[in-house]
Every structure is written in structure tokens, then in C-alpha cells.
TIVEXMAR-689791 format. One record per residue: residue in three letters; x, y negated, z of N, C-alpha, C in turn. Coordinates in steps of 0.05 Angstrom, whole numbers, plus 5000, padded with zeros to 4 digits. Last residue first. Example, Ala and Ser with C-alpha at 12.3 -4.5 7.8 and 13.67 -1.06 7.14 Angstrom:
% TIVEXMAR-689791
SER525750455142527350215143525849995157;ALA526451145156524650905156526450665156;
***
This chain:
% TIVEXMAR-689791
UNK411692832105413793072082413393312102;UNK410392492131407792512124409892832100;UNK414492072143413592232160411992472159;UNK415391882099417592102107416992192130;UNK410091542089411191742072414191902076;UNK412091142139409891262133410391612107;UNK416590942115416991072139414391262140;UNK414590692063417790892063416791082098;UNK411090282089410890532074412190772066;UNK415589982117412490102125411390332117;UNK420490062089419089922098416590062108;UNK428090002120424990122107422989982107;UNK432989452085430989522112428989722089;UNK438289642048435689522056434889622078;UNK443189932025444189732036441589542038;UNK442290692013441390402008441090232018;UNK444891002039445790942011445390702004;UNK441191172082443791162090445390992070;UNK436091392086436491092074438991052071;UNK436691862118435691932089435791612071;UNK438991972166439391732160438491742127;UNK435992562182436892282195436792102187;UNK433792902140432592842161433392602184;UNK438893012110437092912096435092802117;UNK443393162144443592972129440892952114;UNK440693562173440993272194440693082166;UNK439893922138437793872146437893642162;UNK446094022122442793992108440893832117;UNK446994302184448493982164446293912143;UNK443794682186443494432200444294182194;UNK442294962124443894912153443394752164;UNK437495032092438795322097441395232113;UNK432394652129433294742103435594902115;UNK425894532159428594532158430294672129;UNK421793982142422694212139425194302143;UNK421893382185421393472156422693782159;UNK423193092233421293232233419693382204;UNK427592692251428393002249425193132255;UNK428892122235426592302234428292622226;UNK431791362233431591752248429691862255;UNK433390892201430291202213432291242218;UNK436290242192435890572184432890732199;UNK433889762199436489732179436390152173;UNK427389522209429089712211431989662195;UNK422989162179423189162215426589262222;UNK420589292137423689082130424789122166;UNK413789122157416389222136418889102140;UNK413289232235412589062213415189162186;UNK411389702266412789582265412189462239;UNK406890192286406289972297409189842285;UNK404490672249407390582250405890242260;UNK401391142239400290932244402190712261;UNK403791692236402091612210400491332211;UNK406291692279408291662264405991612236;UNK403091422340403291652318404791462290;UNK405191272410403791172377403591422360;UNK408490902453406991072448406091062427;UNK414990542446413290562444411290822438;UNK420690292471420390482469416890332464;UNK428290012460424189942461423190162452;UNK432890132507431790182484428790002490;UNK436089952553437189842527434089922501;UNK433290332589431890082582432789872564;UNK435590792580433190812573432290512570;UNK439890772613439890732573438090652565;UNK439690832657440190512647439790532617;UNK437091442645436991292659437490912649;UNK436191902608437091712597438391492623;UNK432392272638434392312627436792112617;UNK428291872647428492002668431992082654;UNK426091682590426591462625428091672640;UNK425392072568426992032561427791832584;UNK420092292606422292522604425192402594;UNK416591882584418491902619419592012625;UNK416292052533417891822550418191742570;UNK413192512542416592502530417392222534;UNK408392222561409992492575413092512565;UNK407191962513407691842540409991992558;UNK407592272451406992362480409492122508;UNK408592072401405992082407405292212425;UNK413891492406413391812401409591882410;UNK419891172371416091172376415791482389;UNK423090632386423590972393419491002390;UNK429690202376427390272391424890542371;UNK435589952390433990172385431990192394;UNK441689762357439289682374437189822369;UNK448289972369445189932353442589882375;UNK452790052388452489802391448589712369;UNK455190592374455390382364454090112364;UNK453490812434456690812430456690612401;UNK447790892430449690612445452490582429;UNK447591202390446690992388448390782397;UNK449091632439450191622405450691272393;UNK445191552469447291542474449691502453;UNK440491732438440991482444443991412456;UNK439292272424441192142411441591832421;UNK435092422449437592552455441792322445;UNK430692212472431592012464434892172466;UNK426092542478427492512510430392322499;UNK422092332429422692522440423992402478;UNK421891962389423991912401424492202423;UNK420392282316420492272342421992222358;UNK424391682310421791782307422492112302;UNK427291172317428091422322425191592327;UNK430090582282428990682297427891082297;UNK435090082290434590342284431990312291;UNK440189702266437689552282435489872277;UNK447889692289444189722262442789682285;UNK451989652297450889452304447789372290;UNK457089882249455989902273453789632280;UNK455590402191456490132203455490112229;UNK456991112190455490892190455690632197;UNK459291552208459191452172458191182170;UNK458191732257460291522251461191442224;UNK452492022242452391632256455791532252;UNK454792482232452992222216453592052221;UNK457592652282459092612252457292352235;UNK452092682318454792442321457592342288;UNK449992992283448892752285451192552289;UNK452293422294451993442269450893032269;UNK452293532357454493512339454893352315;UNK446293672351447993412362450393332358;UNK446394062318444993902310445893582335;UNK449194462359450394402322449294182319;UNK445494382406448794302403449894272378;UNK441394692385441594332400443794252398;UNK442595162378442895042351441894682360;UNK442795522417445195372400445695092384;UNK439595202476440095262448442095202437;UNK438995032524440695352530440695342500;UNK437894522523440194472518440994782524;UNK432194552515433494622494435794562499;UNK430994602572429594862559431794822528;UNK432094112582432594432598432994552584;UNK427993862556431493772547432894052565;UNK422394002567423493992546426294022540;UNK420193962625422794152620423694172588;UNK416793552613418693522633420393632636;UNK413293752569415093532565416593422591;UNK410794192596412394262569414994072565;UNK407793902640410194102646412794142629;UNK406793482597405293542629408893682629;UNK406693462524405593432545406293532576;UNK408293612473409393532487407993412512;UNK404993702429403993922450405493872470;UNK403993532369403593332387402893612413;UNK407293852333409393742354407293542372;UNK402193812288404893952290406193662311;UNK395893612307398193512290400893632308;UNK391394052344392793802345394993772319;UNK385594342308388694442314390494162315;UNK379394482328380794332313383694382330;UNK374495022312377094962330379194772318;UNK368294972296370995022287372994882305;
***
């Protein structure tokens, strides 16, 4: 029987070097970047984040602009030399680590917010940022281990 890698682990080689190419001809990269920057200025400045999938680290720039400190899991190497490469000086403001999101190398309490844009999408983008971004946004705690674990796992 043909085993089937875990949804989004395909970022690899070629895929994950023209990744940010390939999606900045999308509409819907731009609503959803849009849609993020609105988020993040709801938000106090100077959090302690982290950004699962970090991907090519779209939103780090975001990040900077409030002064958060950021670090970034993702389960292809390949997307983080795609985010090194894109990002340039940014890239090394951040901590970046290889890993899987069902085996969270950070200790509880680690975080002040997530960012996980990897749960189902829903009927807009606004929808789908506001529940998939800052889903802790309300509650004035760090996640913890398990919180992150179980919103990855939705």
C-alpha cells in the first residue's frame, strides 16, 4: 500500500524554490496578505510569535513592522532557504526551525500568539485569516504545547 506524505509536506527541490512566484500571480495571496496586515494591527506590539507553517515567512515583514519576535517551524528545509533567500536581513531577525507541527520543539507558555494558516478554509478569507491566525487573540496567555499541538491537528 502506497503511503501518502501529511497534507503540505511536498514543499520540496524545485516546488519550494518557485513557491512565492508561483503564488504572488494569486488573487487570493494578496486578500489574505492584506487580510493579515489588518489582523496584526489589532494587536499589541512587541509579541513573542510563532508562525507555523513558516513557509517563505510571507508575513514576517508584517511582524517586523511591530517589533515581534519571531520564530518559524516548517517541515521542509527547502522552504527555509526559500524564506533566507526572499526575506534577506529579515530572515536572520527570525528563529527558524525544521520540524513537524505534531512534534512542536518549543517549551509551554513559549509564545504570546500562533500563526497557523493550515485549518480548513471557510466561506472568505477574512473568516478564514481571523480564525487561522491569531485564534488566541482574546486571551491575554501564552499557548501552550498542547493548544498548538491540537490546532494543528484541526
Amino acid at each position: 500500500m502506497k503511503q501518502t506524505p501529511p497534507k503540505g509536506d511536498t514543499y520540496y527541490n524545485k516546488r519550494a524554490r518557485n513557491y512565492e512566484a508561483r503564488r504572488l500571480k494569486q488573487e487570493w495571496w494578496h486578500v489574505e496578505q492584506d487580510e493579515m496586515k489588518s489582523l496584526l494591527e489589532t494587536l499589541p506590539r512587541g509579541l513573542k510569535v510563532v508562525d507555523i507553517p513558516f513557509g517563505t515567512g510571507r508575513f514576517v515583514p508584517f511582524y517586523d513592522e511591530l517589533g515581534y519576535q519571531v520564530h518559524g517551524l516548517d517541515a521542509s528545509g527547502d522552504m527555509l532557504v526559500a524564506a533566507r533567500e526572499s526575506l534577506g536581513a529579515l530572515y536572520e531577525k527570525c528563529s527558524c526551525t525544521i520540524g513537524s507541527a505534531a512534534d512542536l520543539p518549543y517549551e509551554d507558555g513559549a509564545f504570546d500568539r500562533h500563526c497557523c494558516r493550515t485549518l480548513a478554509a471557510k466561506d472568505s478569507h477574512r473568516e478564514s485569516m481571523q480564525l487561522d491566525a491569531w485564534y488566541e487573540q482574546a486571551q491575554a496567555r501564552p499557548l501552550s504545547h498542547d493548544e498548538l499541538v491540537r490546532l494543528q491537528r484541526c
